[in-house]
VEXDREN-2710 file (C-alpha; in Angstrom, 1 decimal):
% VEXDREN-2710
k/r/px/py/pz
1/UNK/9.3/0.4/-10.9
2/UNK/8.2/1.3/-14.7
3/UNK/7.0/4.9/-14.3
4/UNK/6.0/6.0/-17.3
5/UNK/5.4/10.4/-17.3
6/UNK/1.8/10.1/-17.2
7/UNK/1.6/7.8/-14.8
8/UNK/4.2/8.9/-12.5
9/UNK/2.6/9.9/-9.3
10/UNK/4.6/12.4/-7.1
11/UNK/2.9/14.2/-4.7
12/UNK/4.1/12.8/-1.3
13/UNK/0.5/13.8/0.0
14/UNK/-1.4/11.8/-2.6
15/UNK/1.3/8.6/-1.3
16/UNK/0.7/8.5/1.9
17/UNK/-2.9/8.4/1.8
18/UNK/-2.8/5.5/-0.2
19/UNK/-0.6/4.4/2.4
20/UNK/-3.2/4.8/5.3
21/UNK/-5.8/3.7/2.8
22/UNK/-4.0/0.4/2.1
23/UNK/-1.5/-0.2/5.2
24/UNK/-1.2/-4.1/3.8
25/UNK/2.3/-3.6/2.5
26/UNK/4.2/-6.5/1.0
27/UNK/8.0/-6.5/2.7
28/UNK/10.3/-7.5/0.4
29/UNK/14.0/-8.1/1.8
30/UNK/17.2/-10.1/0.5
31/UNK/19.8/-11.8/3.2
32/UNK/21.0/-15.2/3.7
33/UNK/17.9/-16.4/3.2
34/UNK/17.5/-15.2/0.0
35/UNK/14.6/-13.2/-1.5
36/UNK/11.4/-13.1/1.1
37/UNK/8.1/-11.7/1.2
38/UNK/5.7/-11.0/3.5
39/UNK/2.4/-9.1/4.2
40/UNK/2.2/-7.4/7.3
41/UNK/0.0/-4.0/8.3
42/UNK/2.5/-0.8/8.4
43/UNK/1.7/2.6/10.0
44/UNK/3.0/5.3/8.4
45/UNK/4.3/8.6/10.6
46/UNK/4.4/11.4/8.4
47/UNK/6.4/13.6/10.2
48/UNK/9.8/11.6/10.9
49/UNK/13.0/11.9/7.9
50/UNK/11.9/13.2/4.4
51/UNK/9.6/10.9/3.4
52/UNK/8.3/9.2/6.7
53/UNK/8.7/6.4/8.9
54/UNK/7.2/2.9/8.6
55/UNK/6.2/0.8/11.1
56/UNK/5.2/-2.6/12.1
57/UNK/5.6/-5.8/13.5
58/UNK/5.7/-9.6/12.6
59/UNK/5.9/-13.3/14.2
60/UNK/9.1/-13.7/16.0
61/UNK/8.7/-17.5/14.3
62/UNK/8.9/-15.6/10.8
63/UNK/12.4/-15.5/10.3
64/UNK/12.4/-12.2/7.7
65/UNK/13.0/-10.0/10.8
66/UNK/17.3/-11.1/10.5
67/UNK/17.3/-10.0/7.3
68/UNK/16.9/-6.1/8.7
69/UNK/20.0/-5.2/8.8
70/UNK/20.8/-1.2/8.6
71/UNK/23.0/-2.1/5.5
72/UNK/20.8/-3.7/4.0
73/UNK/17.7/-2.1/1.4
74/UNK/14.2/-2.8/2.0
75/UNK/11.3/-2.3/-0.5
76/UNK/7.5/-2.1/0.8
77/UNK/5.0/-2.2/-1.9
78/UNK/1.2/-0.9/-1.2
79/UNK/-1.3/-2.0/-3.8
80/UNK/-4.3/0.9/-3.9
81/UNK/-7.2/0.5/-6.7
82/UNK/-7.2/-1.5/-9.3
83/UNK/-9.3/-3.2/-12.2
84/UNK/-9.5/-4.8/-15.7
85/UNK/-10.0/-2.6/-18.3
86/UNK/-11.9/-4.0/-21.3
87/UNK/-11.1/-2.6/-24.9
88/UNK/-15.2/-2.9/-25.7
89/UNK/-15.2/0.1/-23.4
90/UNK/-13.4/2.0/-25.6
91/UNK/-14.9/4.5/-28.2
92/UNK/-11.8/3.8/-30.4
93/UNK/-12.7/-0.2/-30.6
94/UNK/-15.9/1.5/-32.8
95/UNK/-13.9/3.4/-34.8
96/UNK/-10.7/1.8/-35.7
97/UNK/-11.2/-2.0/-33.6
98/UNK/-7.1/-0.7/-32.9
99/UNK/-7.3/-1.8/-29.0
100/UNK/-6.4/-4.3/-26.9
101/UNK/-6.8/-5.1/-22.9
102/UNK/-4.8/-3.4/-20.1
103/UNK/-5.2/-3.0/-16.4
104/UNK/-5.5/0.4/-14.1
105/UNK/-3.8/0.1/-11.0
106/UNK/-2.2/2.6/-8.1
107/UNK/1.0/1.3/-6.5
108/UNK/3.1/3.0/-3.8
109/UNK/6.9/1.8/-3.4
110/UNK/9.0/2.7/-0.4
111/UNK/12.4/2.1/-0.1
112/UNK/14.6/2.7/2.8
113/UNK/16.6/0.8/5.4
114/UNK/14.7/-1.2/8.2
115/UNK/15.6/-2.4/11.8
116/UNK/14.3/-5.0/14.2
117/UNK/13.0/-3.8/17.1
118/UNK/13.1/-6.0/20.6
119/UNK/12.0/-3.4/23.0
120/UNK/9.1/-4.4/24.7
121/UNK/7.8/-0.9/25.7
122/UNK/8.2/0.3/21.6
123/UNK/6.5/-3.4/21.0
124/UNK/3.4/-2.6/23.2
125/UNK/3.1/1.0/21.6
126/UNK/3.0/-0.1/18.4
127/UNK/0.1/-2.5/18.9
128/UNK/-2.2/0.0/20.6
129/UNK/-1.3/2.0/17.5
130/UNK/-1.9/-0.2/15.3
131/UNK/-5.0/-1.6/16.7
132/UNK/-6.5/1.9/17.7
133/UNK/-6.1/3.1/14.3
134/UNK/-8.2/-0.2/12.9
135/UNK/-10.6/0.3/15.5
136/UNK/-11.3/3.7/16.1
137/UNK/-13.9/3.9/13.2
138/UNK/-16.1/0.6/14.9
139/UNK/-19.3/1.3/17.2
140/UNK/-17.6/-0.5/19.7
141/UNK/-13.6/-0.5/19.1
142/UNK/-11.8/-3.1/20.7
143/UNK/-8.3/-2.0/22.7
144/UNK/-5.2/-3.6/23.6
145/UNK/-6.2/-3.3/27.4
146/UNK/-9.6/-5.5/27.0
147/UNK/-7.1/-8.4/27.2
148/UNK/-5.5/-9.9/30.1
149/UNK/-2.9/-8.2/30.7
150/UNK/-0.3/-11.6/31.3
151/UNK/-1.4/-12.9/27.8
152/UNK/-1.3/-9.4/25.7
153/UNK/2.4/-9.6/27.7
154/UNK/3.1/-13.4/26.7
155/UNK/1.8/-12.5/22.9
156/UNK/4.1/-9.7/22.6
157/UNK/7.1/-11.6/23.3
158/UNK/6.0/-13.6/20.0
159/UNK/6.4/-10.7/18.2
160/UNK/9.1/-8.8/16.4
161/UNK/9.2/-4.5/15.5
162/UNK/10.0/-3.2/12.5
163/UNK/10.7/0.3/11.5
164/UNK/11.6/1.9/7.9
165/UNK/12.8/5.0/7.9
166/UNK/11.6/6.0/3.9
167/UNK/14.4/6.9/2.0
168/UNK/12.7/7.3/-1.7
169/UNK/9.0/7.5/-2.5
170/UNK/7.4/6.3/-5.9
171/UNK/4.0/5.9/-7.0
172/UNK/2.6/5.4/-9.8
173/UNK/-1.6/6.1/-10.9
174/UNK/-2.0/3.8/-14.0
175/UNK/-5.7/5.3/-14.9
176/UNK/-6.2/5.5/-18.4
177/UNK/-4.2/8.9/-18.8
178/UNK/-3.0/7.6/-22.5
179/UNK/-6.3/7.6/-23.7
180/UNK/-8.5/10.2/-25.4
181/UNK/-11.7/11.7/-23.6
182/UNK/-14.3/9.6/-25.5
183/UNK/-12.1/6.7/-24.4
184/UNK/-11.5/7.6/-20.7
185/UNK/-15.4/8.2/-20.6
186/UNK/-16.3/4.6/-21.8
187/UNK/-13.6/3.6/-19.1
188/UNK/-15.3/5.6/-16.4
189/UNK/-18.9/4.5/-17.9
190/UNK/-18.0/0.4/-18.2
191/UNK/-16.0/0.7/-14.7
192/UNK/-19.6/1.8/-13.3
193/UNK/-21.4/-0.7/-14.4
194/UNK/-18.8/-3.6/-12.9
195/UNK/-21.2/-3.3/-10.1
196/UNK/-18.4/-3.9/-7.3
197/UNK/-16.5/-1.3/-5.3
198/UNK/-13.2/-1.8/-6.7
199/UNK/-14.2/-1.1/-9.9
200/UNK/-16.2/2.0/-8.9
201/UNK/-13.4/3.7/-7.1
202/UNK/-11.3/3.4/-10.3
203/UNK/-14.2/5.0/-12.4
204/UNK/-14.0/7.9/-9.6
205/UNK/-9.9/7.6/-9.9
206/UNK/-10.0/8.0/-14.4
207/UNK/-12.8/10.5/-14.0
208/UNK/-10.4/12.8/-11.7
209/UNK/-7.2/11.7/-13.2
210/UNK/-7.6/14.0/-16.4
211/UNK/-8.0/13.4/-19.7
212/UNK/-5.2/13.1/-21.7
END
C-alpha cells in the first residue's frame, strides 16, 4: 500500500479498532485458481502473535478456502471512513483557484498466512463469537442456541474456518493532513454539511487528525 508519512497510520491500537469497527474485510488470496476475493466478517483477537489473530468463516461451496495454504500470503483489507472531498471547500480555491478533487479514506491491511479450519467444535465457537459480538448491542440479541440444534449442526457442515495469524499491520488515515488549517477547516465545515454519517465521521476524523 502507498503510505505516504502523513498518512501512515501506526498505532496498532488505533488498527484494530477500525478493525472491530469495520470487521467486513475483503480476503484477497492467489492459488490455482488465480487471484480471488471475497467479503466475509473477521474477528480480530488481540492478544495472539504480534499483531493478532484473524478469524472467520466462509461457504464450504466458495472454493477460496484451498487456496489457504500455510505457504502461501494472505492480504485482508478493512475499509473505515471515507468521503469525497470537494476543492470549493477549500480556502485556497479563493485565493489561488490552485486545487483539485481528492478523497479521504482510512484503510487497514493485514497480511499474514491463513489456514482452513474443519473442526467442528472450533467451527461452532466461532459462530457464537461472531454472532454474539453482532448481537450483544440489540434489545433482544439473537444466539446460536435459538436454533434447532440439528439445523445450526447441518449449517455448520456448510461452512469452512479461517484463521490469520497477522504477520504485518498497515494503515493508512488519508484525512486532509497535506493541507493548511483554513483548508482542513473548510474540509471539516463542507463534510458537516454532507448531511449523512459518513461524511460526518470524517469531519470528526480531519478535525482530530491535526493540521498540518
Amino acid at each position: 500500500m502507498y503510505e505516504p508519512p502523513l498518512h501512515r497510520q501506526t498505532d496498532r491500537a488505533a488498527l484494530h479498532a477500525l478493525i472491530r469497527r469495520r470487521p467486513l474485510g475483503l480476503l484477497i488470496t492467489s492459488g490455482a485458481q488465480g487471484l480471488i476475493a471475497n467479503a466475509i466478517p473477521f474477528l480480530l483477537d488481540p492478544d495472539r502473535g504480534e499483531f493478532g489473530v484473524l478469524q472467520a468463516h466462509m461457504a464450504r461451496a466458495n472454493g477460496q478456502w484451498r487456496d489457504l495454504q500455510p505457504d502461501g500470503e494472505t492480504l485482508v483489507v478493512f475499509q473505515g471512513e471515507d468521503h469525497y472531498i470537494s476543492p470549493s471547500w477549500y480556502e485556497t480555491k479563493r485565493e489561488t483557484g490552485k486545487v483539485v478533487p481528492t478523497w479521504n479514506y482510512l484503510m487497514v491491511q493485514a497480511h499474514g498466512r491463513a489456514r482452513a479450519i474443519e473442526d467442528p467444535v472450533w467451527l461452532r465457537a466461532q459462530i457464537e463469537a461472531l454472532t454474539k459480538a453482532h448481537e450483544a448491542s440489540r434489545a433482544a440479541p439473537w444466539a446460536v442456541a435459538d436454533a434447532p440444534e440439528d439445523f445450526v449442526t447441518a449449517q455448520a457442515r456448510q461452512i469452512v474456518g479461517v484463521e490469520i495469524e497477522i504477520a504485518a499491520l498497515s494503515g493508512k488515515w488519508k484525512a486532509s493532513q497535506n493541507r493548511n488549517v483554513a483548508d482542513r477547516a473548510g474540509v471539516a465545515e463542507g463534510l458537516a454539511g454532507e448531511g449523512d454519517t459518513e461524511a460526518a465521521a470524517m469531519a470528526r476524523i480531519v478535525r482530530d487528525s491535526g493540521p498540518a
